[in-house]
C-alpha positions as CSV (number, residue, x, y, z in Angstrom):
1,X,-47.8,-194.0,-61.7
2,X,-45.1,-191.3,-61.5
3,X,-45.7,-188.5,-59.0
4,X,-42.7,-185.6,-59.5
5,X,-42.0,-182.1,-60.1
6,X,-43.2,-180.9,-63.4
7,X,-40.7,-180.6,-66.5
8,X,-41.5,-176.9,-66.4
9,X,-41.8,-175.3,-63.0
10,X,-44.7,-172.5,-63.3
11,X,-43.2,-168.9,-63.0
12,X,-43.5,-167.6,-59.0
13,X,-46.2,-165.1,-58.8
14,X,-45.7,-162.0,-56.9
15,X,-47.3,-161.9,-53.4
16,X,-48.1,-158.7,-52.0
17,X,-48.4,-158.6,-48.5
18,X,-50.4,-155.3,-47.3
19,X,-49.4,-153.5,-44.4
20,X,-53.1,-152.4,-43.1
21,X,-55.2,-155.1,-42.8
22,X,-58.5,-155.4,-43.8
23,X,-61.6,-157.3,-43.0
24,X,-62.5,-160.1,-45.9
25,X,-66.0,-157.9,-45.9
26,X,-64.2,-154.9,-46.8
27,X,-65.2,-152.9,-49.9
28,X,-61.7,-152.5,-50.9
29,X,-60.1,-155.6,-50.0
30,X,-59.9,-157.4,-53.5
31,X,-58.3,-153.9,-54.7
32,X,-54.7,-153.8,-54.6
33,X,-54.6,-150.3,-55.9
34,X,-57.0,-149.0,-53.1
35,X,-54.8,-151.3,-50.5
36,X,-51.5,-150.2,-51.8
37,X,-52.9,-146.1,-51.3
38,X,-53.7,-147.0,-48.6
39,X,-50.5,-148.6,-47.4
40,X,-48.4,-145.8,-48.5
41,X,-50.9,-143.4,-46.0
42,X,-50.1,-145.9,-43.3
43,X,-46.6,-145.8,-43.5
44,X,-46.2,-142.3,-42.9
45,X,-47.6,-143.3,-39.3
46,X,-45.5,-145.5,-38.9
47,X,-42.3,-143.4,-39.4
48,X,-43.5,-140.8,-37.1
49,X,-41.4,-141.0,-33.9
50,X,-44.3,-139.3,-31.7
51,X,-42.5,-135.8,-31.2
52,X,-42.1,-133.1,-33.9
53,X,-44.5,-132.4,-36.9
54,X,-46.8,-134.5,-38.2
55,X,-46.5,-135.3,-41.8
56,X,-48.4,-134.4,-43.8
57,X,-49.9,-137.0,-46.0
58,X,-49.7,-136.5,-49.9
59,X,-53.8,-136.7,-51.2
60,X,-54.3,-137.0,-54.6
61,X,-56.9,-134.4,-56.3
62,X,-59.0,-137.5,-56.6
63,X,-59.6,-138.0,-53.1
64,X,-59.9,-134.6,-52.5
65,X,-63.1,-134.6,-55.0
66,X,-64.3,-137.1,-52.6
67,X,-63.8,-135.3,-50.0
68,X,-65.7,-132.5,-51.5
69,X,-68.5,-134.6,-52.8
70,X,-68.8,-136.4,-49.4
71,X,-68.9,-133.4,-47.0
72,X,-71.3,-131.7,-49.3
73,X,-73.6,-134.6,-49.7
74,X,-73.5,-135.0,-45.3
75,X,-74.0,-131.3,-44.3
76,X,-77.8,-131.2,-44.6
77,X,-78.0,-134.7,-43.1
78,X,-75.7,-133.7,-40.4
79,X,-77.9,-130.2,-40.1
80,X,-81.2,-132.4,-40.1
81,X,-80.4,-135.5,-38.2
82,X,-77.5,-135.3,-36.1
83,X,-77.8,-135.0,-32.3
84,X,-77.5,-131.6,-30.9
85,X,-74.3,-131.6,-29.4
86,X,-72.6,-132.7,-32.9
87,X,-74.1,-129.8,-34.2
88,X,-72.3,-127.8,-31.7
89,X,-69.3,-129.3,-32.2
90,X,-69.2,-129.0,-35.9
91,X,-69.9,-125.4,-35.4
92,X,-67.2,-124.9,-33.0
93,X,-64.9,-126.9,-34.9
94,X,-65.9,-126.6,-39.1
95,X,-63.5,-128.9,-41.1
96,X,-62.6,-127.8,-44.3
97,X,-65.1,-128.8,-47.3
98,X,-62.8,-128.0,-50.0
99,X,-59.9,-130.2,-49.2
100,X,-59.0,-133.2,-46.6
101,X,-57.5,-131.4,-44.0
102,X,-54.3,-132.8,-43.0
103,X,-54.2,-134.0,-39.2
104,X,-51.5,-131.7,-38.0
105,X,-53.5,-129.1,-38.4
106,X,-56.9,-130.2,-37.1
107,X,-54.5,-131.9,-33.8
108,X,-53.3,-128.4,-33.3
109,X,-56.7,-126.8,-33.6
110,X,-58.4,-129.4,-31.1
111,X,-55.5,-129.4,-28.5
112,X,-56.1,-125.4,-28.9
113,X,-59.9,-126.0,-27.9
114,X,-59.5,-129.2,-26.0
115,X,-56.2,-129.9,-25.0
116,X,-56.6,-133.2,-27.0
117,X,-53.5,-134.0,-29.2
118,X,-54.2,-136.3,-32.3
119,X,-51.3,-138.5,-33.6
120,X,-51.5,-140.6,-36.5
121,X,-51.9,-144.4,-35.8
122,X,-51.2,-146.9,-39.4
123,X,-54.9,-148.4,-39.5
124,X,-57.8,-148.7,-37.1
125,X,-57.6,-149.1,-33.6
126,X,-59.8,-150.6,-30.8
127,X,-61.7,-148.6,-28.5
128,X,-60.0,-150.2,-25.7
129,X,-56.6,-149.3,-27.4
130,X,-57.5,-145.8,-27.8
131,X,-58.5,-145.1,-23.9
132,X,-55.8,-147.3,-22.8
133,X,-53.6,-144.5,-25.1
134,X,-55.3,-142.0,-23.9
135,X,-56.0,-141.9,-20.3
136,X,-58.4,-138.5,-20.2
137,X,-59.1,-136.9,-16.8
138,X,-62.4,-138.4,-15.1
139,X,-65.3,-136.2,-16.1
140,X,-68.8,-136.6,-15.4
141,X,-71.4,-137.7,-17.9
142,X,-75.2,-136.8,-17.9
143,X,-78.2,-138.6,-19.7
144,X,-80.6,-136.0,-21.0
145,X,-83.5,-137.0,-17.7
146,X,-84.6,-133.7,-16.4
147,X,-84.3,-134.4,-12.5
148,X,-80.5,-134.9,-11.0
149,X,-81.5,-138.6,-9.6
150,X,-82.8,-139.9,-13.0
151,X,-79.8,-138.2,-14.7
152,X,-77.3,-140.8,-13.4
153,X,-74.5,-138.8,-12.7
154,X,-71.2,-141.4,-13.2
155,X,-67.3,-141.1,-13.6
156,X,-66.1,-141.5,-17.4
157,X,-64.3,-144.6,-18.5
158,X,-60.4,-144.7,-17.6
């Protein structure tokens, strides 16, 4: 028996290796059109140098239809079901139901209110990775308990 290379070497397929990773469980992660959007979103994070402007990132009327048809179909769920304070909050601080709003603005609108300052990071990021980022001041917390022992006053994580 002869073992070698075949007469014919099969043509090289392309390999595309995507910037943003995703979970194997991932809707999109068989969808190299929804993965390479999705890259080309990332990679405006990653050229931002962390001073100046934040880019604006170019949506497609597509997305902004699902944008549309997702804030539409959440308002009464959010109005029915969501805890008090994110009620507040979302009357404080509307986002736009007719478009994605781009994060420049809504970072300048919440460092307004806030202080806060978004910045736009290439994919998800870990909890821990975010308050090691941000470092807020310690604030106190409160459980809902009516009487000041049983509320169990404590310090914000660092």
């Amino acid at each position: 028996m002869r073992i070698g290379l075949p007469r014919e070497s099969p043509k090289p397929q392309q390999v595309r290796m995507f910037h943003v990773q995703l979970d194997p469980e991932h809707p999109g992660f068989h969808d190299r059109s929804y993965r390479a959007r999705r890259d080309d979103i990332a990679r405006i994070a990653d050229r931002y140098a962390g001073d100046g402007a934040i880019p604006d990132a170019p949506y497609t009327a597509a997305e902004h239809a699902v944008w549309r048809t997702v804030t539409t179909a959440l308002a009464p769920l959010h109005r029915r079901f969501a805890a008090r304070e994110v009620q507040a909050m979302l009357e404080r601080f509307p986002l736009p139901t007719g478009h994605i709003p781009q994060l420049a603005g809504v970072s300048t609108r919440l460092r307004a209110a806030s202080g806060i300052r978004l910045r736009p990071v290439a994919g998800l990021i870990t909890a821990r990775d975010s308050w090691r980022r941000w470092r807020p001041t310690r604030s106190c917390r409160r459980s809902t308990s009516a009487t000041p022992a049983a509320r169990g006053t404590r310090p914000s994580p660092t």
